[in-house]
Structures are given as structure tokens and as C-alpha cells.
N, C-alpha and C positions, 0 to 999 in steps of 0.2 A: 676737530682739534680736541684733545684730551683737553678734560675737566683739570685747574692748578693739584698740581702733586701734594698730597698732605702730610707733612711729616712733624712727629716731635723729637725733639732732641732732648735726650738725658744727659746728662754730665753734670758732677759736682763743680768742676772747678766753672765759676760763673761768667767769669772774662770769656773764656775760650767758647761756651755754649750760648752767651745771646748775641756775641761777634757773628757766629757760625748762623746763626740763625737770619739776622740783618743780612749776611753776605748771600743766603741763598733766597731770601725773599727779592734782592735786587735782583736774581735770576730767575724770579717767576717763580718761585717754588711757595705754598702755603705754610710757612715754619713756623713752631710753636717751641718755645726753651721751656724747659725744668730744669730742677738742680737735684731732683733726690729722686729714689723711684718711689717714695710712697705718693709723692707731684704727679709720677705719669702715669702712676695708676688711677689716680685722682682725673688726670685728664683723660685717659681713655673710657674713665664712667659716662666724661660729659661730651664727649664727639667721638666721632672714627678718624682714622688716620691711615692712609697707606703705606706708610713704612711708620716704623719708631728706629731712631740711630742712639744707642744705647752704649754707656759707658760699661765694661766689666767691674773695674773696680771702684765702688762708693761706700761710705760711711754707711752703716745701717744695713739697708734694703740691698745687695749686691746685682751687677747686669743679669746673671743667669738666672734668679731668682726671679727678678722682673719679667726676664723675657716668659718663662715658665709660666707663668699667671696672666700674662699678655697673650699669650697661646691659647693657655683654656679658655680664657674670656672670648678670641677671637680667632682661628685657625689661620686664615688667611692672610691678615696681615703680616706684613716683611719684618723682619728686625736685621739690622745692620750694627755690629757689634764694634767698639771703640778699643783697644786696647794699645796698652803703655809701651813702652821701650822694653824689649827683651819677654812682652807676655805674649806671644805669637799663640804658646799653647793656649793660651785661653780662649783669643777667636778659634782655634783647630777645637775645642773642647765644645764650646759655643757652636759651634756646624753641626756637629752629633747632635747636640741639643734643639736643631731646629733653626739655627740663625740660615738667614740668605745670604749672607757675606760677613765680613768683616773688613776693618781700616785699621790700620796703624796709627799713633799719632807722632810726630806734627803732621795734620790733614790739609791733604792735596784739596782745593774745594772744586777742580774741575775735574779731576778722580772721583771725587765723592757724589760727584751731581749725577756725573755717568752710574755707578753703581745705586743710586737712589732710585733714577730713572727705572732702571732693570728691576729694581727690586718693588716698584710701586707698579708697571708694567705685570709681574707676578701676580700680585696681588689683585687685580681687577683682574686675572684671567682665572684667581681663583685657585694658583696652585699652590 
């Protein structure tokens, strides 16, 4: 049996990201919430994760941005990218950049489990 799936969740708006977080820890998954990306860079000093689900757009620090430095730091790890109503291009923008997928929101959470799985599954094989 695979080791629990490690993921952190980025997103400013904070209802939405430790809801999303509780919902997937009821499914087994190892969830960690932030609200900024200077947080998940913070958190990716202090453990590994196999995915990070990352919002595009935040105050400050922005998703591309993070994921870009999440990269260098860590090649392998997945990033699954968050974007708003009508910001499609920015997950398509985000893919070039290196994301493994992206979501829409309002998020599916058994959409999002499937596509986590895939993307933390990547990541332990390394690609």
C-alpha cells in the first residue's frame, strides 16, 4: 500500500483551503493548508510533499511564482494549479511552466482526489 499522499494546499481565501484540506484528510490524504505562498515556501523548508495544489492568483507572492521556486528547490514534486472563473489561460500558461495539471474552481473534491492521486503517483516515479 502506498505511504498517505502528501499535499499542501495554497490559497488565500482561508474558508475554502482548510475546508479542502479537512475534506481530504477524511479521505486519507496527508493535507497541509496555507494562505500565502511565502507559507508554502516556508513549509516546503520544513518537509517534502508530493503534490502542492496551488492557487494562481494571491496577494504578494503569486501561484507561478511559487510554483517556479518550488521547482528549483524540488524538480519532482507535482504542482496542481487552482484557477478562478474565466482564468483557464493561466492553468494553460501554468502547464508550459511545468504544472501537472490544473482545476477550476468551484472544486470537484472527487475530481481533485483523482487528479492528486496522479500527480503524487508522478512524483514518486520521479517524473
Amino acid at each position: 500500500m502506498m505511504d498517505k499522499l502528501r499535499v499542501l494546499l495554497v490559497d488565500d481565501e482561508e474558508e475554502l483551503v482548510f475546508t479542502l484540506a479537512e475534506r481530504l484528510k477524511i479521505r486519507g490524504v496527508d493535507a497541509q493548508a496555507v494562505t500565502s505562498g511565502k507559507a508554502a515556501l516556508e513549509a516546503i523548508e520544513q518537509r517534502s510533499f508530493d503534490v502542492v495544489l496551488l492557487d494562481v492568483k494571491m496577494p504578494g507572492l503569486g501561484g507561478l511564482d511559487v510554483m517556479r521556486r518550488i521547482k528549483s528547490k524540488d524538480r519532482k514534486v507535482q504542482v496542481i494549479l487552482i484557477t478562478g472563473h474565466g482564468s483557464a489561460e493561466d492553468g494553460a500558461q501554468g502547464m508550459q511552466s511545468g504544472a501537472f495539471d490544473y482545476v477550476m474552481k468551484p472544486i470537484n473534491i472527487n475530481d481533485l482526489l483523482t487528479r492528486l492521486q496522479a500527480a503524487g503517483q508522478a512524483t514518486r516515479e520521479g517524473r
